[in-house]
C-alpha positions in Angstrom: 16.4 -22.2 -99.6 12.5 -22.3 -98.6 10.9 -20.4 -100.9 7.0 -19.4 -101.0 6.0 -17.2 -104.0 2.5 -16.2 -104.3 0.5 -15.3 -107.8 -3.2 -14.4 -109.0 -4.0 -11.9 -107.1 -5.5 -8.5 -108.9 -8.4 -5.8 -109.3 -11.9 -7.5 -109.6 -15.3 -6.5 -109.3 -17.5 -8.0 -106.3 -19.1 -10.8 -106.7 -16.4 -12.0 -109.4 -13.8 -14.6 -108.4 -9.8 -15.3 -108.1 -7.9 -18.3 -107.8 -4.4 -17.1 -105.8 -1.6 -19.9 -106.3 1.5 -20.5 -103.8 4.3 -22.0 -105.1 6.7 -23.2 -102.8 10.4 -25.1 -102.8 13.2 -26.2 -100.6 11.0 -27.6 -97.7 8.1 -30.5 -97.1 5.4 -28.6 -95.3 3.4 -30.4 -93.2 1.1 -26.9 -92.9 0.1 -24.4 -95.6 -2.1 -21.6 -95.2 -3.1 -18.4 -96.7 -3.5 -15.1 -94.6 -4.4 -11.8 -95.2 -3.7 -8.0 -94.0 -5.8 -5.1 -94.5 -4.2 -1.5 -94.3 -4.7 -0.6 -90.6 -5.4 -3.9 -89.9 -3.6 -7.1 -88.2 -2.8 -9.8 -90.0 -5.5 -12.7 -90.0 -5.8 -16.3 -91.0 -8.1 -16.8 -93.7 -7.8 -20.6 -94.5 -5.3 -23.4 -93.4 -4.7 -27.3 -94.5 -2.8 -29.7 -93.3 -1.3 -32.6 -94.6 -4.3 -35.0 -94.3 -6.2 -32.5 -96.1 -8.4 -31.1 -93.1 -9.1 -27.4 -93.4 -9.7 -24.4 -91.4 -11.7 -21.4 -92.5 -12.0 -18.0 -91.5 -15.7 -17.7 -90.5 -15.4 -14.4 -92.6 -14.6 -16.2 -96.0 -16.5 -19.7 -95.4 -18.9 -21.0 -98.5 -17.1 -18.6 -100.8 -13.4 -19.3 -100.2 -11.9 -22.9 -100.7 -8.1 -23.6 -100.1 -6.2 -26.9 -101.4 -2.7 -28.8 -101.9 -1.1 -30.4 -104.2 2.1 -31.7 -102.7 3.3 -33.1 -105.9 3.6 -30.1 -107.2 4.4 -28.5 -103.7 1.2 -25.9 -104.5 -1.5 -24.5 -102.2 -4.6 -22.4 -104.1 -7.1 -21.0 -102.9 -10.0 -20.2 -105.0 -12.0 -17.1 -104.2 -15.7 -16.9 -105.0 -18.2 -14.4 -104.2 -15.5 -11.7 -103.9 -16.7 -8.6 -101.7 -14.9 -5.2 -100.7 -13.7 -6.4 -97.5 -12.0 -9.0 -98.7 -9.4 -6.3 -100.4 -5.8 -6.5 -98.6 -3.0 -8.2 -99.3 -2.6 -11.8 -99.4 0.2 -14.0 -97.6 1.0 -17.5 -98.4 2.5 -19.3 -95.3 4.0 -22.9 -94.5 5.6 -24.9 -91.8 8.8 -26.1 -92.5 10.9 -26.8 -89.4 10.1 -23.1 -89.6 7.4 -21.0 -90.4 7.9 -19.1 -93.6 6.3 -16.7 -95.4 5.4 -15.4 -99.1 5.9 -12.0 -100.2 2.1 -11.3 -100.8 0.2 -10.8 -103.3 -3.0 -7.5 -103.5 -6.3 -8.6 -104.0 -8.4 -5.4 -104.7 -12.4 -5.9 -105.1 -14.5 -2.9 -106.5 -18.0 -2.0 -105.5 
């Protein structure tokens, strides 16, 4: 019945922008975040809010990234700026539920 389903993601060139959307259902989340896994690579935590709002930031993706809520739509975004290479992978859409869930992921591909 929880549901997370991610959207935005796609090819851009660096230095462009992206706005990723997670739409989730059947669950009040009192976490949300949005991770992200390179190939080869672990998964990592790029940004996280909570219910009162406070974030966390990867210090990878801090001053260009920016993640929000809105729990009356049961949304988190998170809006990419200042797009670079490295930040290609795919990203994850997570929230806290009772349980932790996951999205299905969504690629985010930047071009030199």
């Amino acid at each position: 019945q929880v549901q997370l389903v991610e959207s935005g993601g796609g090819l851009v060139q660096a230095g462009g922008s992206l706005r990723l959307s997670c739409a989730a259902s059947g669950g009040t989340f009192t976490l949300k975040s949005w991770f992200r896994q390179a190939p080869g690579k672990e998964r990592e935590l790029v940004a996280a809010i909570n219910t009162s709002g406070t974030t966390t930031y990867a210090d990878a993706v801090k001053g260009r990234f920016t993640i929000s809520r809105d729990d009356d739509r049961n949304t988190v975004t998170l809006q990419m700026n200042g797009l670079k290479p490295e930040d290609t992978a795919v990203y994850y859409c997570q929230g806290i539920a009772g349980g932790i869930y996951w999205g299905q992921g969504t690629q985010v591909t930047v071009s030199s």
